[in-house]
N, C-alpha and C positions, 0 to 999 in steps of 0.2 A: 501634719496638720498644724502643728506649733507653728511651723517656717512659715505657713499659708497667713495665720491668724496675724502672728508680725507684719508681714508683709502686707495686709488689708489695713493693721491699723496705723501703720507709716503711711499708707497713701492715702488716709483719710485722715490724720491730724498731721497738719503742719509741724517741721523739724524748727528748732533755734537757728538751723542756716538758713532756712525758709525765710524765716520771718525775720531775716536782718534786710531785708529789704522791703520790708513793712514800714520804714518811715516816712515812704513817700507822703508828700501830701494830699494826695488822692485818693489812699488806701487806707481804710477801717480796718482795725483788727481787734476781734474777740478774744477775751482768753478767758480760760476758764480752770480751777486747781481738780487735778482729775484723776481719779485712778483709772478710768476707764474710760480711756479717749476716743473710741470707738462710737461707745452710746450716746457719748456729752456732745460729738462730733455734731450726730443726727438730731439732736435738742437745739443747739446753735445754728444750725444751717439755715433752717427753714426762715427765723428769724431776720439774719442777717442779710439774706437775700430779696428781704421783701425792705429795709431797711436802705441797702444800699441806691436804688434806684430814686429812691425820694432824698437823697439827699447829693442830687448833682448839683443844684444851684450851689453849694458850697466847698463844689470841687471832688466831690467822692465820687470813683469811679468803681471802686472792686474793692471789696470784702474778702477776709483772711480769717483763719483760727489760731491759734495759738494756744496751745497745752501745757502746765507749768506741774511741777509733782508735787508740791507744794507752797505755803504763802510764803514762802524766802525766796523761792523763785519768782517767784511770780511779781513781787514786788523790787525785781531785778530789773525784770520787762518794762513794768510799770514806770522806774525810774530811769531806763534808758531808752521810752518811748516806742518799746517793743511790744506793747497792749495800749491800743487807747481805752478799752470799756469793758468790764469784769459785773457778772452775777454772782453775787453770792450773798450768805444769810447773814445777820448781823455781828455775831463775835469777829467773823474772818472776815469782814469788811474793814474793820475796825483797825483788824492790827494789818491790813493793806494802808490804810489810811497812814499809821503812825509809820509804818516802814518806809513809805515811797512819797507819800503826799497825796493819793488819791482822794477824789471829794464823790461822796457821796450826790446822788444825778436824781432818783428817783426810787420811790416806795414801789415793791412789785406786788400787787396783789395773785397769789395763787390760789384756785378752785373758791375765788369769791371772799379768799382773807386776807387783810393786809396784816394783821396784830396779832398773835398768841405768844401763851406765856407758858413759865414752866413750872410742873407739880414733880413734888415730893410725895412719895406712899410708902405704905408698912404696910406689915401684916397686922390685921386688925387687933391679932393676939398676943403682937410682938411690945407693947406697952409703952410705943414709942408715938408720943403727942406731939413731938417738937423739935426743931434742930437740937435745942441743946440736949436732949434724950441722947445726940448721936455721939457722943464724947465714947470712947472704945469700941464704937461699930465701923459698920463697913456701909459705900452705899458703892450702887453700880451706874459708872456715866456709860454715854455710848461709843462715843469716839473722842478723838483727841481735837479736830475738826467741828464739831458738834454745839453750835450757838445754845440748843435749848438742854441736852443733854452734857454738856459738858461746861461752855464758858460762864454758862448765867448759872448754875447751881453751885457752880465750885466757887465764884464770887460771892455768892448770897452765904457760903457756909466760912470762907473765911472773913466777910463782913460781920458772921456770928460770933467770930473771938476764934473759931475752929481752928486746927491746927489739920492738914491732909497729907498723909502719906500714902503710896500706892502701895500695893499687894502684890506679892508674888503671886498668889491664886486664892479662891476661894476660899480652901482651907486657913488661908494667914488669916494671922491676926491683929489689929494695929496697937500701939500702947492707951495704955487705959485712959491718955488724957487728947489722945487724937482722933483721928476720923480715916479709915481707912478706906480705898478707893481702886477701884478694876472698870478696868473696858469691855462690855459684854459683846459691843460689835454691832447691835440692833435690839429694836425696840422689843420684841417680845422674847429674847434671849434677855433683859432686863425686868419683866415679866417672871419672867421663869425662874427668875435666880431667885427673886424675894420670895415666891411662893415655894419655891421649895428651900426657903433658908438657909440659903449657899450668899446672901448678902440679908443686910437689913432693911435696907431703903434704897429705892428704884428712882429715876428721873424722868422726864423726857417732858414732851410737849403736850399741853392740854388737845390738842389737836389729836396727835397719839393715845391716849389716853382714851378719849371717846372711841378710838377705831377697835372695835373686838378682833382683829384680825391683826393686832400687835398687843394688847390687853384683853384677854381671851373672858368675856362674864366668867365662867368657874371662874376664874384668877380674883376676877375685880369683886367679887363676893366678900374673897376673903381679906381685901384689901381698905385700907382708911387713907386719905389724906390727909400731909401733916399741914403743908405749908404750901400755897403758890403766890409765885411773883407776878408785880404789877408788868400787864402787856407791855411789846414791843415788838420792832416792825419782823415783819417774817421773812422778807429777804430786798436784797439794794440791788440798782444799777450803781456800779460805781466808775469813773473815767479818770485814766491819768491827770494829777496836775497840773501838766503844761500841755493839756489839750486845749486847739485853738478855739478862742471860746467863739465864733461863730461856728464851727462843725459842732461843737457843744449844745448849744443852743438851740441848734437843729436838730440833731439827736432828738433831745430833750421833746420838741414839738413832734416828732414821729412818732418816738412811742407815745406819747401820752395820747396821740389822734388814732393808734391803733385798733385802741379797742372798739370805737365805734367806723371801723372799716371792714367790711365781710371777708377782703379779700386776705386781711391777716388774722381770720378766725384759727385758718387750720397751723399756722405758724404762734401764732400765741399756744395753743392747747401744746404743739411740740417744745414748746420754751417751757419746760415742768410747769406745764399746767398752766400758765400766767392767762387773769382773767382780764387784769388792767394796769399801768402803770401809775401812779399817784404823786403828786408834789410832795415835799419833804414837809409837813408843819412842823410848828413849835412843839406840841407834844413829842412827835417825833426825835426830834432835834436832842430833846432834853434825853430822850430814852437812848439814842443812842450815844452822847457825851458819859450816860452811867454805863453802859456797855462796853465801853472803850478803858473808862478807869478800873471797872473789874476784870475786864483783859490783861490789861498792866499787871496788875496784883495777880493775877493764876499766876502770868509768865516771871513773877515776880518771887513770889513767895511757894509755888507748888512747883514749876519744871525747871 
């Protein structure tokens, strides 16, 4: 069954030998950082296929995937023109952008959001009102990947003067003048830890936060909010550099005509949820230039 699984998701996500031949001028290629190239496959497919055909006046003839395991790969591709056009949420756009050069294309709105932001909770009886309460505690991010659960919170707490060392496990403990920090894996394994004070303070997305079915009411009963940061965008089309900027710009005019086309209803819904694409404003713009410098600073000052 193993050998079977392999072998289904080799022929369904494109190899790096595959895609050295992706720089035709002809040929679009998606990439996307993925642990499980299989699912991400069938999210990108339906998209780029409704994608490629509207953009022959500019020369596209066929559409490709491209799988990277993480953003140092991926931002290999990127600069050796082996991905022209990458989704993803704003932290890991970010540090695509500073690695390779890519430029941000388009705001993705999903299930009707372009914007949220991230909360901080306690235990209502844990006496903790405020980041700086957190000086010798623990909190829990999600992933290392993770824009709301991970890159905007660990920025906002070393923005607070904080000092963040990671934990062996739940039992550690950090020194009494830092902030200690573990990867719960998901949202309501971050849930679960504060409530049952195996950490102090939990993260994640407002978005998250409303869902009982990652924040369980029993849980959010016993829970307070300390702190949430001002919105930003919820995830980007982002495109190599040196992508021609008439296929760019055509891109650019697809999707955004998407959403009011029926025929890329059931391809948008497969694209995680996507309800619309959206131009980049100022607001924007400004949110993600802070997003990028507290990038810098995690990879800076915490890994």
């Amino acid at each position: 069954m193993l050998v079977l699984a392999a072998a289904t998701i080799a022929a369904l996500a494109p190899t790096p030998l595959q895609a050295a031949t992706a720089d035709d001028s002809n040929v679009l290629v998606i990439g996307r950082i993925s642990d499980d190239p299989k699912a991400h496959y069938e999210q990108l497919k339906p998209l780029l296929d409704y994608v490629v055909p509207r953009m022959a006046n500019v020369g596209i003839r066929e559409g490709r995937i491209l799988m990277a395991r993480d953003a140092q790969q991926m931002n290999s591709y990127l600069r050796r023109g082996r991905v022209d056009w990458v989704t993803e949420t704003a932290g890991t756009a970010m540090l695509l952008q500073k690695g390779s050069g890519a430029r941000p294309l388009l705001l993705t709105e999903r299930d009707g959001v372009s914007r949220y932001r991230t909360v901080f909770f306690a235990r209502r009886d844990s006496g903790i009102r405020s980041l700086a309460d957190l000086r010798g505690r623990s909190v829990a991010f999600q992933n290392p990947l993770s824009t709301s659960a991970y890159y905007v919170p660990a920025s906002e707490l070393i923005g607070a003067g904080l000092t963040l060392e990671i934990l062996l496990s739940p039992m550690d403990r950090p020194a009494s003048g830092s902030v200690g920090y573990l990867f719960a894996r998901s949202e309501l394994n971050i849930a679960t830890w504060v409530h049952k004070r195996l950490v102090d303070v939990g993260v994640m997305s407002n978005l998250d936060w409303q869902n009982p079915q990652r924040v369980p009411l029993a849980f959010r009963r016993d829970f307070i909010l300390i702190r949430e940061t001002p919105d930003y965008p919820r995830a980007l089309e982002m495109v190599r550099g040196n992508l021609d900027p008439k296929v760019e710009a055509r891109l650019r005019q697809v999707l955004i005509e998407a959403a009011n086309d029926p025929d890329a209803r059931e391809a948008l819904l497969r694209f995680f949820k996507t309800t619309r694409f959206l131009p980049i404003d100022t607001t924007a713009r400004h949110a993600l230039e802070h997003i990028g410098k507290g990038v810098q600073r995690v990879h800076a000052e915490v890994e």
